[in-house]
C-alpha positions in Angstrom: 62.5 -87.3 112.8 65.1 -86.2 114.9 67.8 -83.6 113.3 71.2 -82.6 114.0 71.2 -80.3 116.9 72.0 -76.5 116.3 73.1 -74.3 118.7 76.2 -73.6 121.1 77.9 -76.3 122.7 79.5 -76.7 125.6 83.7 -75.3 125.7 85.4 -78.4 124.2 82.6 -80.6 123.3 83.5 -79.7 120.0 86.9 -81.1 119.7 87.9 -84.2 118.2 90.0 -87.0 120.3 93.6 -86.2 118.2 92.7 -82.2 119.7 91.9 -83.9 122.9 94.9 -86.5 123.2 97.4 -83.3 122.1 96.3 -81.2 124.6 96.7 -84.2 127.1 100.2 -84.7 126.4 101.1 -81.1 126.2 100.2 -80.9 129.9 102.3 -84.2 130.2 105.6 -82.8 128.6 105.5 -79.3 131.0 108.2 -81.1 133.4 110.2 -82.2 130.3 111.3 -79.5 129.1 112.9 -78.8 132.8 115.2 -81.9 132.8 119.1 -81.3 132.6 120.2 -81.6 128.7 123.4 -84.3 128.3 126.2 -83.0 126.4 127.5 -84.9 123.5 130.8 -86.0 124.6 133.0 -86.9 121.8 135.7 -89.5 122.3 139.5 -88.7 122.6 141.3 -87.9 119.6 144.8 -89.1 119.0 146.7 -85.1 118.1 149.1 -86.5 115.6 147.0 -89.1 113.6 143.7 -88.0 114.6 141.8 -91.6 115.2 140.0 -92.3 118.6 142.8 -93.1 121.1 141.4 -96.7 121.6 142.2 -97.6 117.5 145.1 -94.8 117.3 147.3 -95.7 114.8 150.3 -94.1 115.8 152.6 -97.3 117.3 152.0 -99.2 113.6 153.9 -95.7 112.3 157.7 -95.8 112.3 159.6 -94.0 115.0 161.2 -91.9 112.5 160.4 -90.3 109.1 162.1 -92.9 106.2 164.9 -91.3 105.0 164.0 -91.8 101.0 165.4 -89.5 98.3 162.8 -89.7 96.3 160.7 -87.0 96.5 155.9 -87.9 96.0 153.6 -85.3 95.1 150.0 -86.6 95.6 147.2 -85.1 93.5 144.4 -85.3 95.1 140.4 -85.0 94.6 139.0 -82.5 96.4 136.3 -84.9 97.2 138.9 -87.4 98.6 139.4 -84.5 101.5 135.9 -85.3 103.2 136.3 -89.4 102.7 137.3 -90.9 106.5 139.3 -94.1 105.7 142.0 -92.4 103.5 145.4 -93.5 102.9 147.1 -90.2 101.9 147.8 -89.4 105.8 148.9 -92.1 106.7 151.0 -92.4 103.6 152.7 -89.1 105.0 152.7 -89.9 108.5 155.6 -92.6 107.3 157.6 -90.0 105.3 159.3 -86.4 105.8 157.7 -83.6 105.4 159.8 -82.7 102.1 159.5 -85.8 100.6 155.5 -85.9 100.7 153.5 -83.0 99.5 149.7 -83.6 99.0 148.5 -80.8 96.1 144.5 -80.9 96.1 142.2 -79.9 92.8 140.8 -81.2 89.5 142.4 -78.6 87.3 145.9 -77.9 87.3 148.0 -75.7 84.6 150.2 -72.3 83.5 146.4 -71.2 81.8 146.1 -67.7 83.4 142.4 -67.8 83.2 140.3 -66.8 86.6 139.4 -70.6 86.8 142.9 -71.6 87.4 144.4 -68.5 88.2 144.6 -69.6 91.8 145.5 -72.7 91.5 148.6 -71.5 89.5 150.0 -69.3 92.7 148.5 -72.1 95.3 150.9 -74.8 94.0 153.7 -72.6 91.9 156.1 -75.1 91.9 153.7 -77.5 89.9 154.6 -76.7 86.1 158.5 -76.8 87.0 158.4 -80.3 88.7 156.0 -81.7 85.6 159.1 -80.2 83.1 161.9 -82.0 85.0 163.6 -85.0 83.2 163.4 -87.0 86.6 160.1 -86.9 87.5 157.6 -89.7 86.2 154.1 -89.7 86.9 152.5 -93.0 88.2 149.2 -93.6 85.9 148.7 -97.2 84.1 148.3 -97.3 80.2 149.1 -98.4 77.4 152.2 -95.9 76.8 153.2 -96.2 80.3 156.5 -98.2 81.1 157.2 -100.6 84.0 158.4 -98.7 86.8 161.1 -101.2 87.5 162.7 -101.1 84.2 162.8 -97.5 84.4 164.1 -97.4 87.9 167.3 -99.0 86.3 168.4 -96.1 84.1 166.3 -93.4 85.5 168.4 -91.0 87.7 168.4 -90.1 91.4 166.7 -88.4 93.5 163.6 -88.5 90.9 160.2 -87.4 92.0 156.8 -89.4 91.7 153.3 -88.0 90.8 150.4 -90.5 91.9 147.0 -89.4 91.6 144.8 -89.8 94.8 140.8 -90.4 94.1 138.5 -93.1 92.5 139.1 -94.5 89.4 137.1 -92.2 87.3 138.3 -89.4 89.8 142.1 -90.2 88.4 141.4 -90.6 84.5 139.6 -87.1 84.5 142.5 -85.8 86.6 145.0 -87.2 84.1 143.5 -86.4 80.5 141.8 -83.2 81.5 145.1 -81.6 82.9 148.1 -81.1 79.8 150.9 -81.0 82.7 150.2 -84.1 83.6 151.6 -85.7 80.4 154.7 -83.7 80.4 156.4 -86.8 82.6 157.3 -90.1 81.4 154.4 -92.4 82.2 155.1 -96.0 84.3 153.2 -98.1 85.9 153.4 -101.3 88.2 153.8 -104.5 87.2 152.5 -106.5 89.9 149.7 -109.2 90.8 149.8 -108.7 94.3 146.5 -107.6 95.6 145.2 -104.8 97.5 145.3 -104.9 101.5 142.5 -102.0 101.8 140.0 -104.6 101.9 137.3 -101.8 103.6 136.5 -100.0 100.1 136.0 -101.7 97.1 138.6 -101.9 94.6 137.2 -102.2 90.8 139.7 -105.3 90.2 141.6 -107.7 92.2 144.9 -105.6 91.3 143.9 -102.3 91.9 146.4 -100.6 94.3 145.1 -98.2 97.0 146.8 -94.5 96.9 149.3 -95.7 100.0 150.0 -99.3 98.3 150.9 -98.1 94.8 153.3 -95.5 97.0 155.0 -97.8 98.8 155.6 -100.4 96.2 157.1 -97.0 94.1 159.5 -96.2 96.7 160.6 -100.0 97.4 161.7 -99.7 93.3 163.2 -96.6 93.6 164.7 -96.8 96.9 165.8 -100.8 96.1 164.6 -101.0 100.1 161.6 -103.2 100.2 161.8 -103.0 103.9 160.0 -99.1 103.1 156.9 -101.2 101.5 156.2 -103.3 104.7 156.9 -100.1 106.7 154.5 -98.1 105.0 151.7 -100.7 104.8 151.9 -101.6 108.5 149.4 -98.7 109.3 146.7 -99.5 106.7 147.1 -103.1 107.8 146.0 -101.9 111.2 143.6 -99.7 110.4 141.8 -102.3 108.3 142.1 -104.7 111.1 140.3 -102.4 113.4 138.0 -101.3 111.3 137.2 -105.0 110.8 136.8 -105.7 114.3 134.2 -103.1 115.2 131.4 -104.2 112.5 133.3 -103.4 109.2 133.4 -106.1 106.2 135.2 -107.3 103.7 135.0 -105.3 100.5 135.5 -107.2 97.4 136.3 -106.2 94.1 133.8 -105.3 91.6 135.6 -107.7 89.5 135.4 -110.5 91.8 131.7 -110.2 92.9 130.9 -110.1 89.0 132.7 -113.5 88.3 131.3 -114.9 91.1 127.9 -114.0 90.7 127.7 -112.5 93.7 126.8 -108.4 92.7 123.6 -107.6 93.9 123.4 -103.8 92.9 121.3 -103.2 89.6 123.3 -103.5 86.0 123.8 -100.0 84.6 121.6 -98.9 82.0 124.8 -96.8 80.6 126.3 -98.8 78.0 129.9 -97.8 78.5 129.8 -98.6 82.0 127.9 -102.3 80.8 130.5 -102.5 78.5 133.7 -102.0 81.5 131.4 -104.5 83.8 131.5 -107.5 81.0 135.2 -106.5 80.1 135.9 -107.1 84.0 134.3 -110.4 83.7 136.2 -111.3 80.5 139.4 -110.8 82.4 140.3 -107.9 79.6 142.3 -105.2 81.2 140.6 -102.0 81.7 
């Protein structure tokens, strides 16, 4: 009976064909290593809206800052800072410096705690617009009042707070800072629906950061050349976005009536609950 042979055997007898085949192709990759590296070129920026010079935005801006009295401040998520497609610049891209000033955070307030201690002296002025008779803060509710009722009596210049981020971004924005309810509360009465058809909108009516803006200062302004103005740029940025690959977004509220939602139901029951209120038609 023959038995497994013992002994020494020859240098690389031993090794198995993976060993074998890596060895192979490390003699095969010597010259590899020796071939010129290509640098990443990145494409041409545009300096002043900072888009890729073939889909710069700049000619859909106006020539000149609008010359508006009425004075946004733009609170914005932090986590609206890293998104791409945002409205906010070009939103200020349209008006003067002065009349535009994006303040970023989730916490805002006179507490002199550590937590919002620098917040306080990052945005001082804050507290003292929130206090002023004419400024109203943009933010949909039951206790808010439509804006172009109150455009009638309210006086000028005024000054507009609009809170930039998602939905759920805005509503812990709103009730979790005590400032923020300080101003009288309107909201826009309109049906016209969103233009910022690359991000999806919970409902049909739900206003991007730069819409709900320039529908405000149309009111205000009694100009509603500003609106098309202001929306010319996000028109164009949807339409190139739309011709390099880019779809149409939806609303939630329309894919759900539709049957056309294809991500799973949530297992949350509030959020189950907003989703069959959306297809109810109930407002939100």
């Amino acid at each position: 009976m023959e038995t497994a042979a013992t002994g020494s055997e020859e240098p690389g007898a031993a090794e198995g064909p993976v060993e074998a085949a890596a060895g192979q192709e490390d003699g095969g990759c010597e010259g590899l290593w020796e071939l010129p590296v290509e640098r990443c070129v990145r494409r041409a920026e545009c300096g002043r809206c900072s888009r890729p010079r073939k889909v710069c935005l700049c000619p859909f801006f106006p020539v000149h800052p609008l010359k508006v009295s009425t004075c946004l401040y733009i609170i914005q998520h932090p986590a609206e800072e890293s998104r791409v497609l945002r409205t906010v610049p070009l939103l200020a891209a349209c008006l003067p410096g002065d009349k535009c000033k994006v303040l970023i955070g989730r916490r805002f307030g006179e507490d002199r705690s550590l937590v919002l201690w620098h917040l306080y002296f990052r945005y001082p002025e804050l507290a003292a617009v929130c206090r002023n008779s004419s400024t109203l803060i943009l933010y949909p509710g039951a206790e808010a009042a439509n804006l172009e009722e109150v455009a009638l009596i309210f006086p000028s210049p005024s000054t507009i707070i609009i809170i930039d981020g998602t939905w759920s971004q805005a509503k812990d924005i709103f009730y979790k800072n005590s400032l923020f309810r300080l101003p009288k509360q309107v909201q826009l009465k309109t049906s016209i629906s969103s233009q910022y058809v690359i991000r999806t909108q919970p409902t049909n009516t739900c206003l991007s950061t730069l819409e709900c803006a320039a529908i405000a200062l149309a009111i205000m302004e009694k100009n509603d050349g500003i609106r098309e103005t202001i929306l010319r740029p996000l028109q164009a940025l949807c339409s190139f976005q739309l011709q390099h690959g880019a779809q149409i977004h939806h609303s939630k509220e329309h894919l759900l009536k539709n049957g056309l939602y294809d991500k799973p139901m949530p297992k949350n029951k509030r959020k189950l609950r907003r989703m069959e209120l959306l297809v109810n038609n109930v407002k939100i």
